[in-house]
C-alpha positions in Angstrom: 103.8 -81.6 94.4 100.4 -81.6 95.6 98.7 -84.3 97.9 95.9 -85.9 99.1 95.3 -88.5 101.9 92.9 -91.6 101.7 92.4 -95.3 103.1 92.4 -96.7 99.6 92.9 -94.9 96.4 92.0 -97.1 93.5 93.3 -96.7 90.0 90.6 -96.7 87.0 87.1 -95.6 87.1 85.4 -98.9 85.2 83.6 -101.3 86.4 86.6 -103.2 88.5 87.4 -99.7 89.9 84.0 -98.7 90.6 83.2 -101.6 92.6 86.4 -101.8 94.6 85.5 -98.7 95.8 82.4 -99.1 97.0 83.4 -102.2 98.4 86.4 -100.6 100.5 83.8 -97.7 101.1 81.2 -100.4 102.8 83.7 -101.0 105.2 83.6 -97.3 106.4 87.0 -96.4 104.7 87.8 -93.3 102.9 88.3 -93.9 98.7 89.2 -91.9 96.0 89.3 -93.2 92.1 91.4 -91.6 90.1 90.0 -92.0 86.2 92.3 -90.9 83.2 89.1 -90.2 81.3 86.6 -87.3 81.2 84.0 -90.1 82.4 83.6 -93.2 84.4 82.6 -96.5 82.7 86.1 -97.4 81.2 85.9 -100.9 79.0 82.9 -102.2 81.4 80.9 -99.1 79.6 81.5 -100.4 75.8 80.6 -103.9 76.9 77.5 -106.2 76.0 76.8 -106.3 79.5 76.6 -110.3 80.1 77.6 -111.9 83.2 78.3 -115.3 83.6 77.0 -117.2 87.0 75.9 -120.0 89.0 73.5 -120.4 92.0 71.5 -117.1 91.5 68.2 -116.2 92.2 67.4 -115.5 88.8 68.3 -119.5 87.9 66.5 -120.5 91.1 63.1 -118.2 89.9 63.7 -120.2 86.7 63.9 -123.0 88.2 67.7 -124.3 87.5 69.4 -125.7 89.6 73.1 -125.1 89.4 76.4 -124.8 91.8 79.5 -123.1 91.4 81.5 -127.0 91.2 79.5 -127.2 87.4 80.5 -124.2 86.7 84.2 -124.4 87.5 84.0 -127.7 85.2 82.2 -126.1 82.4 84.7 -122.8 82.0 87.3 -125.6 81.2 85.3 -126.6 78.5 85.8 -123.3 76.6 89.7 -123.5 77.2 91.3 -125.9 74.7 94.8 -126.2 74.4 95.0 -122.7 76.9 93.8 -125.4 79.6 97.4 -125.5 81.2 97.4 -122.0 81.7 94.6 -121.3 83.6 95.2 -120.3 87.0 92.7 -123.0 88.6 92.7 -121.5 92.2 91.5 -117.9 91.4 89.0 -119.8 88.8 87.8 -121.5 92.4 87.3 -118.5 93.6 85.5 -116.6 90.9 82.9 -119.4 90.5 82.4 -119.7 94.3 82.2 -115.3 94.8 79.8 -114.6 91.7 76.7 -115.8 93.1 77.6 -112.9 96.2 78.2 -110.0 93.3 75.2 -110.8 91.1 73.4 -110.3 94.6 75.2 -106.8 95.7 74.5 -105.6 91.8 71.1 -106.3 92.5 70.5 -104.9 95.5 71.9 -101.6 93.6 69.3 -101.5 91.3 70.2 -103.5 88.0 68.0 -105.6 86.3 68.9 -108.6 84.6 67.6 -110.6 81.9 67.8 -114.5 82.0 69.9 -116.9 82.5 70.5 -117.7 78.9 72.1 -120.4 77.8 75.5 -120.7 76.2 76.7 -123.8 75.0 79.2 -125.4 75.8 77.8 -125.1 79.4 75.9 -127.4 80.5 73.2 -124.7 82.1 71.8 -121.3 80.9 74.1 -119.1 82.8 74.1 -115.6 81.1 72.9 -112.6 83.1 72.3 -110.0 80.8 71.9 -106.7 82.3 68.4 -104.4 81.0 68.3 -102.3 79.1 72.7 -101.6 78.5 75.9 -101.3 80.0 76.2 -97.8 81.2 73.8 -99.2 83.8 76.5 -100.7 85.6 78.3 -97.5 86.0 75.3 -95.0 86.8 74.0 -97.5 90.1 77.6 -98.3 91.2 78.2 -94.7 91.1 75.2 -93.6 92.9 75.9 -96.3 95.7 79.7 -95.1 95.6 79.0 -91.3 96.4 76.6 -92.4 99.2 79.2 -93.8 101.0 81.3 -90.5 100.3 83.8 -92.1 97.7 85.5 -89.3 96.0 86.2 -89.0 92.1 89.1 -87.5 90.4 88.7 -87.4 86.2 91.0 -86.5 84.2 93.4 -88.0 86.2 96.0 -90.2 84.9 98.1 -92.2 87.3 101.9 -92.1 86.7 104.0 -94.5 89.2 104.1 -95.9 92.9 105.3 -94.8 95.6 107.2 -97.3 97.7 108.1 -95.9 101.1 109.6 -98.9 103.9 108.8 -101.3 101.3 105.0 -101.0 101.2 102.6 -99.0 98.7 101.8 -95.9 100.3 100.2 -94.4 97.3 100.1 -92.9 93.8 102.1 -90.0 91.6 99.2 -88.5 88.8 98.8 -85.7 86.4 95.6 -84.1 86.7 94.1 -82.6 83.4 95.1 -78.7 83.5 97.6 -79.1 86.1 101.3 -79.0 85.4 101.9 -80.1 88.8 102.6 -83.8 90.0 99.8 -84.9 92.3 100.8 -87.1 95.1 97.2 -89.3 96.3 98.2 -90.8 99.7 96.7 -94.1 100.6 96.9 -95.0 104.1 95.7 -99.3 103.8 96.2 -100.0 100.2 96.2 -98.6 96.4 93.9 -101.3 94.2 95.1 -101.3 90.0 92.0 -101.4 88.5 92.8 -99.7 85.2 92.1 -102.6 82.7 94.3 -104.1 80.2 96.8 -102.7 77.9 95.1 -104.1 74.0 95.6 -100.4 73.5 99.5 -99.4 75.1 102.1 -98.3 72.3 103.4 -100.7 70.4 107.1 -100.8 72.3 104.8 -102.4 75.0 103.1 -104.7 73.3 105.8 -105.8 71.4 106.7 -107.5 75.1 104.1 -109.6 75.5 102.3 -109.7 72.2 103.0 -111.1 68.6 101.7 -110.5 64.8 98.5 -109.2 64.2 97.8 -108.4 67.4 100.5 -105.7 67.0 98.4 -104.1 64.0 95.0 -103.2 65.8 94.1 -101.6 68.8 91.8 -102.5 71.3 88.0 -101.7 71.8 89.2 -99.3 74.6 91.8 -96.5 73.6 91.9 -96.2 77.2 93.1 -99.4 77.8 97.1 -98.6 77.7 98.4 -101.0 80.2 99.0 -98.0 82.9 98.4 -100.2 85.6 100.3 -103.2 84.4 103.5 -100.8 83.9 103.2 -99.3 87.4 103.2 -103.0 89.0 106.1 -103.8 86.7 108.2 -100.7 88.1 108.1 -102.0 91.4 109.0 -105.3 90.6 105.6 -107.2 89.8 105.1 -109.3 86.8 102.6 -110.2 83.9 101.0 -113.3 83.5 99.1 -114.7 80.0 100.4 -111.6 78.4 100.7 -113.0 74.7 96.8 -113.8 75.3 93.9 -111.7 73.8 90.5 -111.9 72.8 90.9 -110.7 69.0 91.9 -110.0 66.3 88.0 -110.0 65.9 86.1 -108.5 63.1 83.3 -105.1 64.0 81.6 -102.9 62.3 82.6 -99.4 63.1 80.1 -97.6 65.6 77.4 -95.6 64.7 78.2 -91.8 64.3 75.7 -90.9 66.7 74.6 -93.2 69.9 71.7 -95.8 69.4 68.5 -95.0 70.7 68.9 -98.0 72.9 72.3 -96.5 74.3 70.3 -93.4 75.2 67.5 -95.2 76.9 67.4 -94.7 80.6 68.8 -97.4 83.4 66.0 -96.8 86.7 65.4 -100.1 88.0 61.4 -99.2 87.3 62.2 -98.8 83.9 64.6 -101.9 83.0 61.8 -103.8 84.8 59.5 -101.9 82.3 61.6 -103.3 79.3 62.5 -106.9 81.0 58.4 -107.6 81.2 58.1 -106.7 77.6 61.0 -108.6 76.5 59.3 -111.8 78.5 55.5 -111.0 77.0 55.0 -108.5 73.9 54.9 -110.3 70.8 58.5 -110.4 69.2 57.5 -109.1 66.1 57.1 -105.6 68.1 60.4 -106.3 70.4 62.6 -107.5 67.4 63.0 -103.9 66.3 64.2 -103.2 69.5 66.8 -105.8 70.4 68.0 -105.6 67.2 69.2 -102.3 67.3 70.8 -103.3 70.1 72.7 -106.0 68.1 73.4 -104.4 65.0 75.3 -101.7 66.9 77.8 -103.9 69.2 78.5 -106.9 67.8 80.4 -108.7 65.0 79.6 -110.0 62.1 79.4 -114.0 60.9 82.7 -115.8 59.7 80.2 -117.0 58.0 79.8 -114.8 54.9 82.6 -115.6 53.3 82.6 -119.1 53.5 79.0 -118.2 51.5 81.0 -116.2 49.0 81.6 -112.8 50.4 85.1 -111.3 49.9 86.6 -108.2 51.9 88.2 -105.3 50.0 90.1 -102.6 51.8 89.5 -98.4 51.3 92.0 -98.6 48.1 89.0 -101.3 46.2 91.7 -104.0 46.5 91.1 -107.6 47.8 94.0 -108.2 50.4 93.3 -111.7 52.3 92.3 -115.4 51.7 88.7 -115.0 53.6 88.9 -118.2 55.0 91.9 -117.9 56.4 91.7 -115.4 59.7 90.8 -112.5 57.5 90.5 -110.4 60.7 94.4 -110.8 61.2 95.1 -108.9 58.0 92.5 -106.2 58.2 95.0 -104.1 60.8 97.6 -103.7 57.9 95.1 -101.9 55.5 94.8 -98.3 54.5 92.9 -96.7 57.8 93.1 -100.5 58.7 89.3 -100.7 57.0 87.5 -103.0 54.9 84.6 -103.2 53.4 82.5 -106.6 53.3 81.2 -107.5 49.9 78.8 -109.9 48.2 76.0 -110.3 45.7 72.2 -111.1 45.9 72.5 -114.7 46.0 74.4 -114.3 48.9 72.2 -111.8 50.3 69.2 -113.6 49.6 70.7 -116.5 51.9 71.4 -114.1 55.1 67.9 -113.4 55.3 66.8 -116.1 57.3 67.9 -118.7 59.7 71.0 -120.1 59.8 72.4 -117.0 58.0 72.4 -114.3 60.3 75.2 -111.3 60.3 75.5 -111.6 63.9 74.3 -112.4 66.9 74.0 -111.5 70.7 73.6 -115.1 73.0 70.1 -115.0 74.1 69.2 -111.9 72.9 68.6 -112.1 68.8 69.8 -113.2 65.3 70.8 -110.0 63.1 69.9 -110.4 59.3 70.9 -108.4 56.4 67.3 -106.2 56.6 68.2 -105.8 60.0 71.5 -103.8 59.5 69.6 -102.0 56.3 67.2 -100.8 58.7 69.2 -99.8 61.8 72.8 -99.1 60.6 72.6 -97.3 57.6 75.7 -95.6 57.7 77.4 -99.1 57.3 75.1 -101.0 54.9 75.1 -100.5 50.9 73.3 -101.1 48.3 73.7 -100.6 44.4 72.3 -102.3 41.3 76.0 -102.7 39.4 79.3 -102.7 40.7 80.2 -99.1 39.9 77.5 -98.0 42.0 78.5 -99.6 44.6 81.9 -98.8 44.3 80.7 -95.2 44.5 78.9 -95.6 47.4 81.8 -96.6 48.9 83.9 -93.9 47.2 86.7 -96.7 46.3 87.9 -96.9 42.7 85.9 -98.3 40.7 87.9 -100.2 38.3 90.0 -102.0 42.1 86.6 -103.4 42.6 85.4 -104.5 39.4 89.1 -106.2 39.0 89.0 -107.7 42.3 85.3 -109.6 41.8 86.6 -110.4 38.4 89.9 -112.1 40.0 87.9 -113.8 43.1 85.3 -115.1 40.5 88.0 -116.4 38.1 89.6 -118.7 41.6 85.8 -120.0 41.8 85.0 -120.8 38.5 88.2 -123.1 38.3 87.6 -124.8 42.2 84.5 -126.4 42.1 84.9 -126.7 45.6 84.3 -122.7 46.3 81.3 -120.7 46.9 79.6 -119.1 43.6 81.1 -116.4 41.6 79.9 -112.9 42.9 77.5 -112.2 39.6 74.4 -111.9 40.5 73.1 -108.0 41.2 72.4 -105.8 43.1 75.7 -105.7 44.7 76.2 -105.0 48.8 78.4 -104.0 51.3 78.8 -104.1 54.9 81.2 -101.5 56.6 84.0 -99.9 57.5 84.7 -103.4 59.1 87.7 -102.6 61.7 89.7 -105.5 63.2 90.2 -104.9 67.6 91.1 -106.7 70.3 88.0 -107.0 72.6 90.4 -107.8 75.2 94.5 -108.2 76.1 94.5 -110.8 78.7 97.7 -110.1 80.6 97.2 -109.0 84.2 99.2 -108.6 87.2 100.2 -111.8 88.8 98.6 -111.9 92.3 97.7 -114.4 95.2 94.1 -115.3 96.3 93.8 -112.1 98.7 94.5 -110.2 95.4 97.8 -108.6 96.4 100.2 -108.1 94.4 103.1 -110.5 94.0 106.8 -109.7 92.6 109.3 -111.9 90.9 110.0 -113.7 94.0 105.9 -114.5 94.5 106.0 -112.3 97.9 103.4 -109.4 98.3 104.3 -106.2 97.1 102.5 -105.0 100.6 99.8 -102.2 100.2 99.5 -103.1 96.5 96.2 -104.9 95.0 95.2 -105.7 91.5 91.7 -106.4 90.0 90.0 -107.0 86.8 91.9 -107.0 83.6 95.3 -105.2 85.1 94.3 -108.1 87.9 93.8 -111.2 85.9 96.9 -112.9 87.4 96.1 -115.9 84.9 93.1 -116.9 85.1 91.5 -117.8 81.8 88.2 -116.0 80.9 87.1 -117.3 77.5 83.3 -117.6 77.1 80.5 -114.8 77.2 80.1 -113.2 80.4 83.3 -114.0 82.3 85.2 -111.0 82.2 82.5 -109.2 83.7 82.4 -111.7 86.6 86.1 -111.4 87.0 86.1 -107.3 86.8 83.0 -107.1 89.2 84.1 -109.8 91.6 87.7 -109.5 91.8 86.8 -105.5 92.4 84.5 -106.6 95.3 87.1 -108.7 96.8 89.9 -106.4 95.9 88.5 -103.7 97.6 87.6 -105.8 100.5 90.8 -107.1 101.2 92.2 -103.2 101.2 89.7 -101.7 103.3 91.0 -104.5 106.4 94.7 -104.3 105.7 96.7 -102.5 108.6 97.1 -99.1 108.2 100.5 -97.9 107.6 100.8 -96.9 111.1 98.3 -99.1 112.7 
């Protein structure tokens, strides 16, 4: 076995990860991140990039006035039935910490756009950052090797090691090494390696039920490697039958946007934040909504306007009012294709028919996706055409219009029969889960607890692998959790004991 020695090695190289460590790293302790992947950025990376958060300066410029105590109330709002399993304490804490970490990510160099609003709270809270992301990772990264944090990719943690009953660090395979590594961590080893919407299906099948069991989630990453570890040394899972999904999206571009290319320099977000605040939207439409055509998923709405959803076989396989993104997962290649006429078409030009929709940032219509995602949007006079397009049989498609318009014509209740050419489609539409919600169950200084609700001692937990409960429904919150918890996490780690100390 090899080995290396640190104060704090943390486990995951996202967003929870990367700020854990430059927290921990502020406090003059040595780091390392070990990061299964060939780059940082884990689920943090693929995100919209919205924070959620009260009593910033950005509400203050705007002149809002807000406090963490409305907040608190106002995530409850978003909860529903789920209210009873919230964990309200570490909701306390994230509301009353996130002003703090919109600060420090400041101070880094990220630009946010905002607050925007996002009913039902009360005030515009959304902190959305300019111009993606990746942003996130590239400043925390830059801050983190300043302060001498060291970086291992490739690197996929294994197990604990428990030695007198405390953490004292992590087993790993390294990428092109047949050789365990042993990482030493002298104050503390911090999961931060996300959730597990991804793990096989023997885990899933533990916490997790029906549909969620076809699909995958946004992250392949994301295979509950952290969540496992804590497990083998007696830690448990909270909320682990909770996810966000199954959620319809349109499969990515083959090749990144233009926007995901753009640069992330402070002088240049600031560039694209003035324009987005003064140039005349007709010029900045293009631009933010290639941004939303690319990420984000398209309206229940079309179906209940007539659209119905035929899988890569030309067959129609669900009742489209019905969850149709639970069934999409048990499809050939688990894709469909969305399909409608030009009456509907005609209707999702305008306001209040839009394909989808980041909050605060723009309404996608059908011209909008025929201009910026070609590979997913089609177009043919007849029904063979577009049956060719899609390269599905031809006769499956004609049959299954035929057999949805025959349902309409006798309920006068539905939405007209598809007649009406040319013909569209939208896709490969894929079903994910955005996000698993089971994390480690941990107390308020974000150790680790086991069955008997006693610190697992040298072990911390943040983020997703982290959640220990709480509830994070609503845009923006899992990015406050991941970035604050990290802050805190790694905090808490740098000014434990040593193991000799």
């Amino acid at each position: 076995m090899k080995a290396d020695s640190v104060d704090v090695v943390v486990v995951g190289g996202g967003g929870t990860g990367l700020m854990s460590a430059y927290a921990a790293a502020r406090h003059g302790r040595s780091v390392l991140v070990l990061e299964k992947g060939e780059q940082l950025g884990g689920t943090t990376r693929l995100s919209v990039g919205t924070i959620c958060a009260s009593s910033t300066a950005l509400q203050k410029k705007a002149g809002i006035d807000d406090d963490p105590d409305s907040h608190f109330r106002d995530m409850e709002l978003f909860f529903g039935s789920l209210a009873n399993r919230d964990n309200r304490e570490l909701r306390r804490l994230l509301v009353d910490e996130i002003p703090e970490t919109i600060a420090i990510l400041t101070d880094l160099g990220i630009e946010f756009m905002g607050p925007l609003p996002e009913p039902p709270h009360q005030k515009p809270r959304l902190h959305a950052i300019i111009p993606h992301s990746r942003g996130f990772i590239v400043h925390l990264e830059k801050a983190c090797k300043k302060l001498g944090v060291q970086f291992r990719l490739g690197t996929s943690a294994e197990s604990l090691i428990i030695e007198d009953d405390r953490v004292t660090g992590v087993r790993a395979h390294v990428k092109g090494d047949k050789a365990l590594h042993v990482f030493s961590a002298r104050r503390g080893v911090i999961i931060a390696s996300g959730d597990f919407s991804s793990a096989d299906l023997a885990y899933k099948k533990k916490y997790m039920s029906g549909p969620l069991l076809d699909i995958a989630g946004v992250n392949p990453l994301s295979t509950g490697d952290g969540q496992r570890m804590g497990e083998a040394v007696g830690a448990t899972v909270v909320n682990g039958d909770l996810a966000w999904g199954p959620e319809i999206r349109f499969k990515a571009p083959p090749h990144p946007s233009p926007i995901a290319r753009l640069p992330v320099s402070r002088w240049f977000a600031r560039c694209v934040n003035f324009a987005i605040r003064t140039v005349p939207q007709k010029i900045m439409r293009p631009f933010l909504l290639g941004f939303v055509t690319t990420f984000l998923a398209p309206s229940l709405k079309l179906f209940s306007e007539g659209a119905i959803l035929i899988n890569r076989n030309g067959q129609r396989f669900c009742n489209e009012f019905d969850r149709p993104q639970d069934s999409i997962g048990r499809q050939p290649q688990q894709e469909a294709f969305i399909v409608f006429d030009d009456a509907v078409a005609q209707k999702f030009s305008q306001w209040p028919y839009y394909v989808s929709t980041a909050p605060g940032v723009g309404y996608a219509y059908l011209e909008d996706y025929e201009r910026s995602r070609d590979d997913i949007f089609h177009k043919a006079d007849t029904l063979d055409g577009l049956a060719s397009q899609l390269k599905v049989p031809v006769d499956a498609v004609k049959a299954a219009v035929a057999a949805s318009n025959a349902e309409r014509n006798n309920n006068p209740g539905a939405p007209a029969a598809l007649t009406k050419g040319p013909y569209y489609a939208l896709g490969p539409a894929i079903s994910w889960i955005v996000f698993s919600e089971g994390g480690l169950k941990i107390d308020n200084q974000f150790r680790v607890l086991n069955q008997r609700n006693e610190p697992i001692e040298g072990l911390y937990a943040a983020g997703s692998a982290g959640q220990g409960g709480v509830l994070l429904e609503g845009h923006g919150h899992h990015l406050a959790w991941a970035f604050t918890s990290g802050r805190l996490a790694g905090r808490k780690a740098a000014i434990a004991a040593p193991i000799n100390g």
